[in-house]
C-alpha positions in Angstrom: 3.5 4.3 18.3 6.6 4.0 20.3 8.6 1.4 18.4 9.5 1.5 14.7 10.8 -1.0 12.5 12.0 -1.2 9.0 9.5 -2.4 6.8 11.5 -4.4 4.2 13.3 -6.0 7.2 9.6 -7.0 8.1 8.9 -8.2 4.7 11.9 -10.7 4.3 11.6 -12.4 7.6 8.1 -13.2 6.9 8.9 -14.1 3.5 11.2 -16.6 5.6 8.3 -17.7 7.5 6.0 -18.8 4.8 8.8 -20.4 2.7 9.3 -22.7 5.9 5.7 -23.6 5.7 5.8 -23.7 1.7 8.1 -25.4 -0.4 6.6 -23.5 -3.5 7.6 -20.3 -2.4 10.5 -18.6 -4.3 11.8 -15.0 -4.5 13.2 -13.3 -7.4 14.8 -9.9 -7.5 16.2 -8.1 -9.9 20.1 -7.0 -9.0 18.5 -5.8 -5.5 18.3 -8.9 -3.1 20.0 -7.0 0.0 17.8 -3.8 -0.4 14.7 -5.4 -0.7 15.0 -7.4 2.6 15.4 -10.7 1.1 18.9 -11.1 2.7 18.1 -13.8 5.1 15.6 -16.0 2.6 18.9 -16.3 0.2 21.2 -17.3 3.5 18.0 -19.5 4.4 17.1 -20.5 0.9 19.6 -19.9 -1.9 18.0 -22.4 -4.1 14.9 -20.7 -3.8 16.4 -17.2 -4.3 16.9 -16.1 -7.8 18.5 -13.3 -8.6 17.6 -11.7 -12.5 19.8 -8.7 -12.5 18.5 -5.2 -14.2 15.8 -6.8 -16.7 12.3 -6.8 -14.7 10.3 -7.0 -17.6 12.1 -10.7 -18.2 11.7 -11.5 -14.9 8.2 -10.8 -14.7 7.9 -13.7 -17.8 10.1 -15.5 -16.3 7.7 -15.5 -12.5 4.8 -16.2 -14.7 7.0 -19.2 -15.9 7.7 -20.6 -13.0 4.0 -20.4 -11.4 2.7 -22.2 -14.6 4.7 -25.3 -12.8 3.1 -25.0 -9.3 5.8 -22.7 -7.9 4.8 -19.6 -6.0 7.1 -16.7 -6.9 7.6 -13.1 -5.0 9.1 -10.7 -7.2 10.4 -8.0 -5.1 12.6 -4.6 -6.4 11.9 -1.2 -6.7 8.1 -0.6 -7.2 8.1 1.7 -10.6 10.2 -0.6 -11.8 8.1 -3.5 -11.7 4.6 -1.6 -11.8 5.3 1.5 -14.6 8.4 0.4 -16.6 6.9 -3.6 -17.4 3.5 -2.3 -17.1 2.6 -4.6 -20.5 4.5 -7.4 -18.7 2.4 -7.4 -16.0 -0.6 -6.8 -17.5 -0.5 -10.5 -20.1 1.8 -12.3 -18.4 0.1 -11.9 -14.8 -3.0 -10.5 -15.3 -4.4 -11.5 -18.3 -2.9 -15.2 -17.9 -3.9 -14.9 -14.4 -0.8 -16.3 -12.9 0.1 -17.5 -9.4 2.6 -14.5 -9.1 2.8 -11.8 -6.2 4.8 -8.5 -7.5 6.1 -6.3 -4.4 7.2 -2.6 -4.9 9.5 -1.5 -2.6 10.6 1.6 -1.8 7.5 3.2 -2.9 5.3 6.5 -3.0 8.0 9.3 -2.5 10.4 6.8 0.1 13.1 7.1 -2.5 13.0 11.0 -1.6 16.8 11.3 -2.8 16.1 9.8 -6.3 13.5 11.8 -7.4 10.5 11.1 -9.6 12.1 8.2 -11.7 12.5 6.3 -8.6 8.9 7.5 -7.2 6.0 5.2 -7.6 2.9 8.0 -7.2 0.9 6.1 -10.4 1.5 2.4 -9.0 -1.7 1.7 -7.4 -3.9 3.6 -10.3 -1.6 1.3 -13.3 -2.2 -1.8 -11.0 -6.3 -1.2 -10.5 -6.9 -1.2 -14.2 -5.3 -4.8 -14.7 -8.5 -7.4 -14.0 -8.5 -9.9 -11.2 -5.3 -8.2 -9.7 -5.4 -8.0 -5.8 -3.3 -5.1 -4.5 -2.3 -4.9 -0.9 -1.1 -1.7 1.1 0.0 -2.8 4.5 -0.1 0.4 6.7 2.4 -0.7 9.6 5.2 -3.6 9.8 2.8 -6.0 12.0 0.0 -5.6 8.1 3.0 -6.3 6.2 3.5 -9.6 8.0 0.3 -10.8 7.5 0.3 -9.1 4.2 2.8 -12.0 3.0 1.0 -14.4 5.1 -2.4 -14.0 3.1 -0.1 -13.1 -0.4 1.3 -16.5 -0.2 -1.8 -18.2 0.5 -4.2 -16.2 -1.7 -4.4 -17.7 -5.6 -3.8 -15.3 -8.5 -1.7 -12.4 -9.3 -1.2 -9.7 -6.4 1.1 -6.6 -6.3 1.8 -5.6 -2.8 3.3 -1.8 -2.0 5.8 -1.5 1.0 8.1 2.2 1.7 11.6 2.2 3.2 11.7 4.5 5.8 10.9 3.0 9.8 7.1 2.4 10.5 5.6 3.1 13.6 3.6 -0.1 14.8 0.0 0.9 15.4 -1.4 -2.9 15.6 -1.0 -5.8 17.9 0.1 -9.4 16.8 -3.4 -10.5 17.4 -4.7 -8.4 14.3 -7.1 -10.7 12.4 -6.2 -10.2 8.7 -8.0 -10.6 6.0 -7.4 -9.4 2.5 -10.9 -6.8 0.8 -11.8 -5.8 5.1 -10.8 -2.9 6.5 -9.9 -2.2 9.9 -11.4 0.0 12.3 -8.6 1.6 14.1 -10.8 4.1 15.3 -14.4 4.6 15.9 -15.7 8.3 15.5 -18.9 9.9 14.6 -17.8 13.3 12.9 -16.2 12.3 10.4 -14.2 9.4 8.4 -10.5 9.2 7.9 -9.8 6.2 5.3 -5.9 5.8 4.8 -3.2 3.3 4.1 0.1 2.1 3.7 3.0 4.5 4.5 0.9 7.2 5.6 -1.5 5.3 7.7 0.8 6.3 10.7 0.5 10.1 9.9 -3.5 10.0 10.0 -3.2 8.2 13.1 -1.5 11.1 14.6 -4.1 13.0 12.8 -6.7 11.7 14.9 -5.6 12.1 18.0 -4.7 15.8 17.5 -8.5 16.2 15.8 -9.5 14.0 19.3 -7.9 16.4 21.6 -9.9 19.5 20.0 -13.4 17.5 20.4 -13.8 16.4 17.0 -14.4 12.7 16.7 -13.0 11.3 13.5 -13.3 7.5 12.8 -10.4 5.9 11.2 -9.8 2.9 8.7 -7.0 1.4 8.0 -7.7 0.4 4.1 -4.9 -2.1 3.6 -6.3 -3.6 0.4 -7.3 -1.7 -2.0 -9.2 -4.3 -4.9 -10.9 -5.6 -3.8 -11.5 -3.2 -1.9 -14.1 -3.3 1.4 -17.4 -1.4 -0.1 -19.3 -2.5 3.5 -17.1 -0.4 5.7 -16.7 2.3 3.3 -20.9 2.2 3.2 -21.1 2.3 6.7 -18.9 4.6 7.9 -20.5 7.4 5.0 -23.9 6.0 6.3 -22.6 6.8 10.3 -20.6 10.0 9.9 -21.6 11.3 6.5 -18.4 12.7 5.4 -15.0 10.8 4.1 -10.9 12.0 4.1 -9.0 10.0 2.3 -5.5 10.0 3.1 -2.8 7.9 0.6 1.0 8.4 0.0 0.1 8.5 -4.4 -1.2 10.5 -6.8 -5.0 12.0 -6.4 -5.9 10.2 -9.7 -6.7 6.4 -9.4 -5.4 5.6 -6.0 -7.3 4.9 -2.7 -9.1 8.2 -2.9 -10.6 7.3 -6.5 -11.3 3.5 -5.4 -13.5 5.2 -2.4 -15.2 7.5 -5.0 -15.9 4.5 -6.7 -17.6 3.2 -4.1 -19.7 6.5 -2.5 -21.1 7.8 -5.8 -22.5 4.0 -6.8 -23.8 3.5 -3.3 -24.1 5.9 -1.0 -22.8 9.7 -2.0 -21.4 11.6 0.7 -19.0 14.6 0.7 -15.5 13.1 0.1 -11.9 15.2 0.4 -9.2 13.5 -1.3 -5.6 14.0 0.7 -2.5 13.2 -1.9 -0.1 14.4 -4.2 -1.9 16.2 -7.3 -1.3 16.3 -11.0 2.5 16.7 -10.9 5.7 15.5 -10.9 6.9 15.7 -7.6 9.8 17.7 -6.2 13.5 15.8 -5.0 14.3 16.3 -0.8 14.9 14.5 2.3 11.4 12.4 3.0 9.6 14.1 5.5 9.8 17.4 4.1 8.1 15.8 0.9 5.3 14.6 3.2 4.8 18.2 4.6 4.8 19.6 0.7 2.1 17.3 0.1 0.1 18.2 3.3 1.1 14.6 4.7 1.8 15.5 7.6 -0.8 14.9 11.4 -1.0 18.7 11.8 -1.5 19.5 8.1 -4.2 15.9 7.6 -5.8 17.4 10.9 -6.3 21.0 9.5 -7.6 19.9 6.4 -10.1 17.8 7.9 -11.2 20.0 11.0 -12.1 22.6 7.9 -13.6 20.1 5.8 -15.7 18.4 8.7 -16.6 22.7 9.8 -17.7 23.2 5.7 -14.7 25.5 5.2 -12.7 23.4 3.0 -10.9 25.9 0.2 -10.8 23.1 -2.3 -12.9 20.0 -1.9 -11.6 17.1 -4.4 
């Protein structure tokens, strides 16, 4: 993890890339172009870029206008602003007319740390789940987030996908074969399983090498989609280590850790902690500190699961 990169910067210049391979592709923002990375795909494309200004419940109809003629829109702005606020929007328009549309949230989780909670998206992954035959990608380091927009633009039917703002570390290599509902296996353990995504994949990384050092051997997935979500790996790795951490950057109820749940208690029940922010509305302050007030951060991820792996967990979700 030695270089970082900014992952909206990562998300425009592959939005770049597929537009050169892909006539159809468009992007729409609403009165936030520049901060949501799309800077060089309006220098590039400025017939293909529209910009809606402060309305992104019209521009949702207005995306699911525009793939009902063969087009292939990205709507890109702040993520509770096109998940929570147009929440109905999204919902008919995309989901229930099941339109060609991929939604991205920037700037999510707690990544607009300075805004507080009407600029934090904790509840965007849990709204999104509920919406039938919607695809939801988390891409965990800037490398996922290319081939995030890769696979967005060549999968068929609405998608939301969930980028942060602050640098990511890269954890994978170019080669990374990507495929949207499989996990990755970043690391293979036998004590326990660490499933996390997104802009807190980096912090369970560190996680694991700490637990590593002290002789505990945690496996670690990278869960980068989350519906569908991969049920096999999930299976396998409670079938293998018989105990699960899940680690996510949202609220306990209906994210990653709920979709896991999902998946142990039909199929395979295993003791499960859930690592998040819980039933609140979270505090305002500089980014990392947030993190470390959620237990976000390696050391506090690694305590929780060295007690939870030892049977001394204070408060098992």
């Amino acid at each position: 993890m030695n270089e970082s990169r900014d992952p909206r910067k990562s998300f425009g210049e592959a939005l770049v890339e597929v537009a050169e391979r892909d006539e159809r592709v468009l992007a729409i923002s609403t009165d936030s172009s520049g901060g949501s990375g799309l800077g060089p795909f309006k220098e590039r494309f400025p017939e293909r870029h529209i910009e809606f200004g402060i309305m992104e419940q019209g521009a949702i109809g207005f995306a699911s206008g525009l793939a009902t003629t063969g087009k292939i829109p990205f709507l890109v702005a702040i993520s509770p602003f096109v998940t929570a606020r147009p929440f109905e929007m999204v919902k008919i328009d995309l989901g229930y007319m099941r339109q060609n549309v991929k939604v991205v949230g920037r700037c999510s989780g707690l990544t607009y740390s300075t805004l507080g909670p009407t600029h934090y998206s904790l509840e965007d992954i849990a709204l999104m789940r509920t919406i039938p035959g919607m695809t939801i990608l988390v891409p965990g380091d800037p490398v996922e987030i290319r081939k995030a927009v890769y696979a967005a633009s060549e999968h068929v039917g609405p998608l939301y996908m969930r980028i942060g703002s602050p640098p990511m570390p890269v954890l994978h290599g170019e080669d990374l074969p990507y495929e949207i509902g499989k996990g990755v296996l970043l690391r293979d353990g036998s004590d326990v399983a660490i499933v996390a995504c997104g802009t807190v994949l980096s912090k369970a990384y560190s996680a694991a090498e700490i637990l590593e050092k002290e002789g505990i051997k945690p496996r670690l997935i990278d869960m980068h989609t989350i519906k569908p979500i991969d049920k096999e790996i999930i299976v396998k790795a409670a079938r293998e280590t018989g105990k699960i951490v899940t680690v996510e950057e949202h609220y306990l109820t209906g994210g990653l850790g709920s979709a896991v749940a999902e998946v142990l208690v039909r199929q395979f029940p295993v003791p499960l902690k859930m690592i998040g922010v819980d039933d609140r509305f979270a505090d305002t302050g500089p980014y990392e500190e947030l993190l470390g007030l959620y237990g976000l951060q390696p050391r506090q991820i690694a305590d929780t699961v060295r007690e939870f792996v030892r049977g001394n967990a204070k408060n098992p979700q």
